[in-house]
C-alpha positions in Angstrom: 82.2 116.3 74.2 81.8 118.7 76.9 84.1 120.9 75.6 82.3 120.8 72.3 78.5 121.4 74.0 79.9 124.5 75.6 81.2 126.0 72.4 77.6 125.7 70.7 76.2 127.4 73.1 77.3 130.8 72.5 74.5 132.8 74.3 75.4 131.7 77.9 76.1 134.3 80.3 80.0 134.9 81.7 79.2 133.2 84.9 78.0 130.1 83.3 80.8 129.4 81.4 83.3 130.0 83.9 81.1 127.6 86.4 81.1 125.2 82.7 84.6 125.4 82.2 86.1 124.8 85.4 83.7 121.2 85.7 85.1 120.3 82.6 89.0 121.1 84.1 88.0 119.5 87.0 86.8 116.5 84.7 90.3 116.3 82.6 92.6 116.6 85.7 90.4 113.2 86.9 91.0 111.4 84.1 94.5 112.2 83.8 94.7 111.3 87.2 93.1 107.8 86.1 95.3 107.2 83.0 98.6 108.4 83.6 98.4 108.4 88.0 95.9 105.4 88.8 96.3 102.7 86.2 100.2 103.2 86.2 100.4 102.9 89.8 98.2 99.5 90.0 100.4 98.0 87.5 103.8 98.8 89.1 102.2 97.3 92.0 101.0 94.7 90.7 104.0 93.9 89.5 106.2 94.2 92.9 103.3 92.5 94.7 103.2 89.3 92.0 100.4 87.2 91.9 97.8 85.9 94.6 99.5 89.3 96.7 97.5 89.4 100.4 95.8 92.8 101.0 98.6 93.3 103.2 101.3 92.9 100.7 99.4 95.5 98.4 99.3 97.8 100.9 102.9 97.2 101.7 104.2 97.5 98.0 101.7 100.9 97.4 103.7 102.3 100.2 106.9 101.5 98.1 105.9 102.5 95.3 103.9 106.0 96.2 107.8 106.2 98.0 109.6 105.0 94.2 107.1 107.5 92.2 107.8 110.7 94.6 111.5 110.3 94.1 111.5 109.5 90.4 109.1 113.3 90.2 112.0 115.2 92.8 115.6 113.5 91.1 115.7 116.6 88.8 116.9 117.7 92.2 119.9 115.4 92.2 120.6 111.9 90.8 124.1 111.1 92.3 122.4 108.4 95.0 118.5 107.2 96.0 117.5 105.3 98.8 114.3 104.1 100.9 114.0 102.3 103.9 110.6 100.0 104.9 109.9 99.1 108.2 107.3 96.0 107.9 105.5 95.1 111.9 103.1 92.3 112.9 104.8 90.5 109.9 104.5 86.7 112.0 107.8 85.2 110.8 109.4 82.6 112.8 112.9 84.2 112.4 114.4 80.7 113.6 112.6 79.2 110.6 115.7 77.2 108.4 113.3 78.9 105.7 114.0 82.5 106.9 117.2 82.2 108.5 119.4 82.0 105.9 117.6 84.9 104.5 118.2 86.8 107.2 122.0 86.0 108.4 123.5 87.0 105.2 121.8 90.7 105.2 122.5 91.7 108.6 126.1 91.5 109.0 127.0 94.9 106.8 127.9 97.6 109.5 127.7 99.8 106.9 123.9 99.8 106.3 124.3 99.0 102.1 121.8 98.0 99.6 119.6 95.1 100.9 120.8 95.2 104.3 118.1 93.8 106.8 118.0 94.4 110.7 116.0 93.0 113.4 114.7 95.9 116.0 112.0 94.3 118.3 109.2 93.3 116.6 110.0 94.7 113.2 112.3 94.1 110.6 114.3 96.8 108.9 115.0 97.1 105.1 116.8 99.1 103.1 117.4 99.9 99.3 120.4 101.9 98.5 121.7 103.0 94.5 124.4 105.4 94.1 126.2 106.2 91.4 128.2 109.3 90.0 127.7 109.1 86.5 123.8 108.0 84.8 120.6 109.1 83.6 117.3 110.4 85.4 115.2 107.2 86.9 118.3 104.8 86.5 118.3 104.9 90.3 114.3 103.9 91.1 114.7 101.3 88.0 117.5 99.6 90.3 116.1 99.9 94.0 112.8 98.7 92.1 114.4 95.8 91.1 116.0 95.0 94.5 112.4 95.7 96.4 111.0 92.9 93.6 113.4 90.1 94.0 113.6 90.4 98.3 111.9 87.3 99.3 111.8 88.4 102.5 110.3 91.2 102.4 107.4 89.1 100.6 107.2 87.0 103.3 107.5 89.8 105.5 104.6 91.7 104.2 102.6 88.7 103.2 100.9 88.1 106.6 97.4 88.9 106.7 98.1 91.6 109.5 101.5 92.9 108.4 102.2 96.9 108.2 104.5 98.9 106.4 105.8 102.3 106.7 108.5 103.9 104.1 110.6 106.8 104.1 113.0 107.4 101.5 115.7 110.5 99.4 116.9 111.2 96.9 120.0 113.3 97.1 122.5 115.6 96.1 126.1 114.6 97.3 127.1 117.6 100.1 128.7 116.3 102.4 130.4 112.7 101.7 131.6 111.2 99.0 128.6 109.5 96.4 129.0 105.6 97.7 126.0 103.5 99.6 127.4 103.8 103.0 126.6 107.4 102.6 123.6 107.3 100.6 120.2 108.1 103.0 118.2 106.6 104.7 121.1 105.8 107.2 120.3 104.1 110.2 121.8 104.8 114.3 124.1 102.3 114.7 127.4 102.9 116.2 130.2 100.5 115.4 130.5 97.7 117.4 126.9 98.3 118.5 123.8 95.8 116.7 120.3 96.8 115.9 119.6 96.7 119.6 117.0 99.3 120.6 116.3 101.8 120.4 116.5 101.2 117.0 116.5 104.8 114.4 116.7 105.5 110.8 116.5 109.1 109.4 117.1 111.4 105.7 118.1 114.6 105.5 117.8 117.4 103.3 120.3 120.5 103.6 123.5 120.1 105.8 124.5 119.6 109.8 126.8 122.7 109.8 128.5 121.1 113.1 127.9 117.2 112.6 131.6 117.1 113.6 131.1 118.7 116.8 128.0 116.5 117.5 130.4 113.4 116.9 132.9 115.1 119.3 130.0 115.9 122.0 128.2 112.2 121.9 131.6 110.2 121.4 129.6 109.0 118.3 131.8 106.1 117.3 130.4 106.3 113.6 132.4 103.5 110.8 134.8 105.5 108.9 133.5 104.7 105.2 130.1 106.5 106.7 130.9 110.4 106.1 127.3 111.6 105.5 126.2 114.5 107.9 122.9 112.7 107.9 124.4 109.9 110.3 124.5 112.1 113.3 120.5 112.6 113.5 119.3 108.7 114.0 122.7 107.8 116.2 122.1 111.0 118.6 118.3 110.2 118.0 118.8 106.3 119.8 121.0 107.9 122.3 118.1 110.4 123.4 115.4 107.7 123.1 117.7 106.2 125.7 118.4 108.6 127.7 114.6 110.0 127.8 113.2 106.4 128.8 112.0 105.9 125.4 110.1 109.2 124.9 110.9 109.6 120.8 108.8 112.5 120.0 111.4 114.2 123.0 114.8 112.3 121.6 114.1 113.7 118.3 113.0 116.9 119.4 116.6 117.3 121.4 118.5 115.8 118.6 117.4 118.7 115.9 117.7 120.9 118.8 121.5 120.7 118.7 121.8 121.2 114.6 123.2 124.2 113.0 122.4 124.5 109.6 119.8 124.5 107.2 117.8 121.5 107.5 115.1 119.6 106.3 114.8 115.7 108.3 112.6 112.6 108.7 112.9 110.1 111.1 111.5 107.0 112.2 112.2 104.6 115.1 111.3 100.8 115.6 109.7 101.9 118.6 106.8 103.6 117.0 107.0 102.2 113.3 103.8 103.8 112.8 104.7 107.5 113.1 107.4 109.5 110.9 108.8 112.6 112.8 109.5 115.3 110.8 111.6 118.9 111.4 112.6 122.2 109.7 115.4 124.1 111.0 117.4 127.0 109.5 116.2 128.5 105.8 116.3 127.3 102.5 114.8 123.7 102.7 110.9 122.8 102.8 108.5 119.8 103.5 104.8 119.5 102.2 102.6 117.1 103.5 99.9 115.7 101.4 96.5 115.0 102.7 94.9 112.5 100.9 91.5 110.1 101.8 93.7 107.4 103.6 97.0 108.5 103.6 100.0 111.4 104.6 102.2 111.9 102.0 105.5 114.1 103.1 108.1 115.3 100.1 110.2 117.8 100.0 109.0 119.4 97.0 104.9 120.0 96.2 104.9 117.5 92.7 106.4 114.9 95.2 103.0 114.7 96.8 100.8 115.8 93.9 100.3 112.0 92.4 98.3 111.1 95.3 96.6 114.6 96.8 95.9 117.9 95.5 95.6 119.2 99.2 98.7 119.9 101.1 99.9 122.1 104.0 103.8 123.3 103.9 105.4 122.7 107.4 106.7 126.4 108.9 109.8 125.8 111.0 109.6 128.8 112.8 105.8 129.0 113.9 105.1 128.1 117.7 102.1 126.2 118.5 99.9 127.6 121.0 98.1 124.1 121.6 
């Protein structure tokens, strides 16, 4: 209707119909925000969430699925394996419960960190959603960790409690360096073998290659389980060994950990020790990350239409600037 006002009014001057014109682009990008952004968003959550969902829990499963939609926009950049990781805090489970128990025992045992694994760091509880798979389509991968994030009961309960938090990182990837397989498909965590979720407790993706992972195994005496073969595994496992050796200090640990990469490198982290914070580093050429400001949110992707759903405003991250602050 707009459109067609401006076009009967053929006497306007230049300067109004540039000022006319870009309200009524303004107006179209909102409402395809609305239809195709908003509404599509609300139901996916809605249906993750299920019925009578706590605040909390739509919080929770927004974060998963702003996380699902970004990589379903970026797997044109590789389809071969997709993962994310949710850290849920303040979640109130009695992990002794005979309800949540069983839940529990029977996803924590993998050492290999595969689809639906669970881990108890302190007070959170560590999940993880893996797909890999060398032949398929474009969005087969979210379709299935999708599914898994629906039917996890407890990561309902988890993110149920009234004051339960949620943080998510997730990838998706092309296959560099490792064979396609869920042990090697990000977000990989920093356990060692022979070593539990103990603390401090890291998980971590990785864009670009570690040129001299090997060497960092070599250097750290990394004891890393041989089905594991990613380059990403070496950033959370030196990551919890410098949150131990710095007393905890995890901007620091990561700082020294991306310190020691060759390579061209683009990384988030997280650690159970500050569930609330993501750390992210450039290093080397050739990767990026954006980070999307929006009213109540950051939004990080590798890629600007990984953070455009959400936010038009975004600042790229420069890996070589110095702060003078």
């Amino acid at each position: 209707a707009a459109d067609r006002h401006l076009e009967l009014q053929p006497d306007l001057r230049p300067d109004d119909i540039e000022t006319r014109s870009a309200e009524i682009l303004a107006a179209r990008d909102a409402l395809w925000a609305v239809r195709r952004d908003r509404l599509r968003t609300a139901a996916a959550v809605a249906d993750l969430a299920g019925r009578d969902a706590t605040p909390a829990a739509v919080a929770g499963y927004l974060s998963v699925q702003q996380a699902l939609s970004a990589i379903d926009r970026m797997e044109v950049r590789g389809r071969d394996s997709a993962g994310i990781h949710v850290f849920v805090w303040q979640h109130g489970l009695d992990l002794d419960d005979p309800a949540v128990r069983p839940l529990l025992a029977r996803r924590s045992a993998d050492p290999l960190f595969q689809n639906g694994s669970v881990r108890v760091a302190g007070g959170c509880l560590s999940f993880v959603y893996k797909a890999a798979a060398e032949i398929g389509e474009l969005g087969d991968n979210v379709k299935a960790l999708r599914a898994a994030v629906e039917a996890d009961e407890l990561l309902r309960l988890a993110v149920s409690n009234a004051q339960a938090r949620a943080s998510v990182i997730g990838h998706t990837r092309w296959a560099s360096v490792g064979i396609i397989s869920e042990p090697n498909c990000h977000p990989v965590n920093g356990e060692q073998s022979e070593q539990g979720a103990g603390s401090p407790y890291t998980v971590a993706v990785l864009n670009g290659d570690v040129d001299n992972h090997a060497d960092i195994k070599v250097t750290h005496g990394l004891r890393i389980p041989g089905p594991i073969t990613t380059d990403a595994k070496v950033i959370p496992a030196v990551m919890a060994v410098q949150s131990a050796a710095t007393s905890g200090d995890v901007a620091e640990a990561f700082r020294r950990t991306v310190a020691e990469f060759e390579g061209s490198v683009a990384i988030a982290a997280q650690s159970a020790d500050r569930p609330d914070e993501v750390y992210l580093a450039l290093r080397g050429s050739g990767q990026a990350l954006y980070v999307g400001l929006g009213d109540d949110l950051f939004i990080v992707a590798s890629e600007p239409y990984g953070v455009v759903e959400e936010t038009d405003r975004y600042v790229r991250l420069d890996g070589e600037a110095r702060s003078e602050e």
